[in-house]
N, C-alpha and C positions, 0 to 999 in steps of 0.2 A: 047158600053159597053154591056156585057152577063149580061144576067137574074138573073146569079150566083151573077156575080159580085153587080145587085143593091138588092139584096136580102142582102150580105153583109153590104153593106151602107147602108141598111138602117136597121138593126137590131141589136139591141140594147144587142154588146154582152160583157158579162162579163166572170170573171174566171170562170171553172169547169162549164159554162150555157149549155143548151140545143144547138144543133146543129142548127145554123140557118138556113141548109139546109135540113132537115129533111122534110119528107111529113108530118109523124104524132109525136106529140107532147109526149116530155115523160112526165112521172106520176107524177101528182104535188104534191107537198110537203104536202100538207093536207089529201092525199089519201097513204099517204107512212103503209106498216105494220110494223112489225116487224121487219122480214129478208130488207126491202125496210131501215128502220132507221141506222141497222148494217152498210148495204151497203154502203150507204151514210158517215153515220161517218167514218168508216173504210176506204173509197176510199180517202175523205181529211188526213184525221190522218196521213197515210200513208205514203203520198206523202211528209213529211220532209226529211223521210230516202233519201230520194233523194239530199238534201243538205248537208246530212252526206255522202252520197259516194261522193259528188262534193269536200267537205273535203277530204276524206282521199286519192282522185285521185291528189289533188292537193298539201299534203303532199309528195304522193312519187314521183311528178313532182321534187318537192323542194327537197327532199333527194336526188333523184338520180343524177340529174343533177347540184345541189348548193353543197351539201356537199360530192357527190360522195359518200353515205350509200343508196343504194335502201334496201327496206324494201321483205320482205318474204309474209307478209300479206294483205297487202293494194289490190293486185287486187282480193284474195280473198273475204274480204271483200266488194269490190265492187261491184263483180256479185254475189253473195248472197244477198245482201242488193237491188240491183237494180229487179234480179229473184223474190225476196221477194214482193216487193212493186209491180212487174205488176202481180203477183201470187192475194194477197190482193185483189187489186182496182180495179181485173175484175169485181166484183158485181158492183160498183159504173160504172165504162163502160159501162154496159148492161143497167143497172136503167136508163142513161141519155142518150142511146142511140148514142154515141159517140165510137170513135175509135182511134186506137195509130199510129196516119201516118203523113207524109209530104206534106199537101195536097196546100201547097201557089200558087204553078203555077198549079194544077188541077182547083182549083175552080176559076179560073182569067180566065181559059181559053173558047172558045165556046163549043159547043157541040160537033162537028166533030172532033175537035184537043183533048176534052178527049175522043172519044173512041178509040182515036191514041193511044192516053197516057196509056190506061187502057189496051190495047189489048198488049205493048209494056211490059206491067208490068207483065202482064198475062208468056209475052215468057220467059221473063227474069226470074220469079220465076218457070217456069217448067224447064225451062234449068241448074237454082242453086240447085232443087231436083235431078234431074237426075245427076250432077255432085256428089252430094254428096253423095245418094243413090250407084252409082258406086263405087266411091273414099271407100266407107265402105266395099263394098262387095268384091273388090280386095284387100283390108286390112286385111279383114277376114280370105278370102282365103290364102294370103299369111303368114298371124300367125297361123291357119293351120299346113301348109308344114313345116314351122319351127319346131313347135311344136313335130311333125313327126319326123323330120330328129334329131334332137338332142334327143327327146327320144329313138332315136332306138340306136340313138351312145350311152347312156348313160345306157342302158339295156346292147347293147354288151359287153360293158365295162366292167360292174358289175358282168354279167355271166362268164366274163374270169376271175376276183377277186374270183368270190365263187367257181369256178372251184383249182387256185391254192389256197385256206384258204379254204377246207372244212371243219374244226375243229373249222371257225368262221361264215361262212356264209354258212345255209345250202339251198337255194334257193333265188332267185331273181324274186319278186311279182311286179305286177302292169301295166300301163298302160297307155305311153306315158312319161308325166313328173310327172306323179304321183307313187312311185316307193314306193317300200319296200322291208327290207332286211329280210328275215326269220335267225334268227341268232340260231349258237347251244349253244354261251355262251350268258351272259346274255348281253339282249342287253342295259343296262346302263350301262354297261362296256365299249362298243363301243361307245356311246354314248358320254364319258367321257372322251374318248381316242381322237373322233374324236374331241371336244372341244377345247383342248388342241391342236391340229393339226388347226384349226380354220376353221371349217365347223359347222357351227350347224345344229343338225338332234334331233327326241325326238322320243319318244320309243311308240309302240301302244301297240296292243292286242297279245297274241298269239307270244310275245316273237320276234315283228316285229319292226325293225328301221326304220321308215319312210322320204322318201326322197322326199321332195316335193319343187324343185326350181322354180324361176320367170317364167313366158314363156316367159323371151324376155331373158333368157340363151345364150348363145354362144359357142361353141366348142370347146373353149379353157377354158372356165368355167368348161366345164363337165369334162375335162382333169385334172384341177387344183383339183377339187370334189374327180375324183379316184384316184388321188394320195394321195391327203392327206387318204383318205380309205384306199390306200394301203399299207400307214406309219402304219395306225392301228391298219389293220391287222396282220400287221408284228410286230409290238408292241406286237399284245396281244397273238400271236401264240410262242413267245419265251420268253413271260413269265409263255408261262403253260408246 
């Protein structure tokens, strides 16, 4: 048996105790201050929410799969409530010197087989950074390009509308998918028109319709956009 192992048997552990494996000893309760009393109450308190997300994980087990109603809320609720509680009860972590891991076959094992363990842990967590880190930065770049390509389609677009409606759009502003229409009539006109066509847009400064869609847009979004604009236009150009 490992050193770990009778350190274990023979140490007298109860819930939320100090680490039996620790070299030095956390701060005893007679020495606790202020911020040390917070920690402590606030680390226990805490840790109920933990049985209210094991609830409400277990309600949407039971709705989705018994009554076929999954719910909308329950997994938010759950990573809020669980993000929440290990946000809290870091102070109480730290007070008692303890940590949030899986350590059953680390501490059973010798010493040569955990720095297998630890060294194995080590790669495995640079290799989920580097995948993730990646995986964000080709994400990026690719909503980017998007972003790019459908804005310019959607500039073009707009500049061949104010080319034919110059009596309702006298320039096309902006920058990417952030767009604005310099209008000559009033632009809650347009606004009002385009409504009614089912696009909604709201009016700025300086007599500007501004045109601000999602960035995850599509080309055939931008298509459906200048059409209905076009209906507008045409609307409002054969009403004056």
């Amino acid at each position: 048996m490992s050193n770990s192992s009778q350190l274990i048997d023979a140490a007298d552990i109860e819930i939320a105790a100090d680490d039996p494996l620790h070299g030095e000893a956390a701060l005893p309760f007679s020495r606790y201050g202020i911020v040390d009393h917070v920690s402590h109450f606030s680390g226990i308190a805490v840790s109920v929410l933990y049985l209210v997300a094991a609830g409400a994980t277990l309600w949407e087990v039971v709705a989705r799969y018994v009554f076929n109603a999954p719910t909308q809320w329950a997994f938010e609720v759950v990573m809020v409530l669980c993000a929440a509680t290990w946000m809290i009860s870091s102070g109480y972590v730290t007070l008692k010197q303890r940590h949030i891991g899986i350590t059953v076959f680390h501490v059973l094992a010798s010493d040569r087989v955990r720095w297998w363990l630890d060294l194995f842990a080590t790669l495995v967590g640079i290799a989920a950074l580097f995948l993730l880190l990646s995986d964000a930065a080709i994400r990026a770049y690719t909503a980017i390009s998007h972003v790019e390509r459908t804005g310019r389609l959607l500039r073009r677009r707009l500049e061949e509308l104010a080319s034919r409606f110059p009596h309702v759009i006298a320039e096309v502003r902006g920058v990417g998918l952030m767009i604005g229409l310099k209008c000559v009539v009033t632009n809650t006109d347009l606004v009002a028109r385009l409504r009614e066509e089912g696009l909604l847009t709201v009016g700025a400064a300086e007599n500007v319709l501004r045109l601000l869609p999602p960035l995850i847009i599509e080309e055939r979004h931008v298509e459906e956009a200048v059409q209905a604009i076009e209906r507008a236009c045409s609307a409002i150009a054969k009403a004056a």
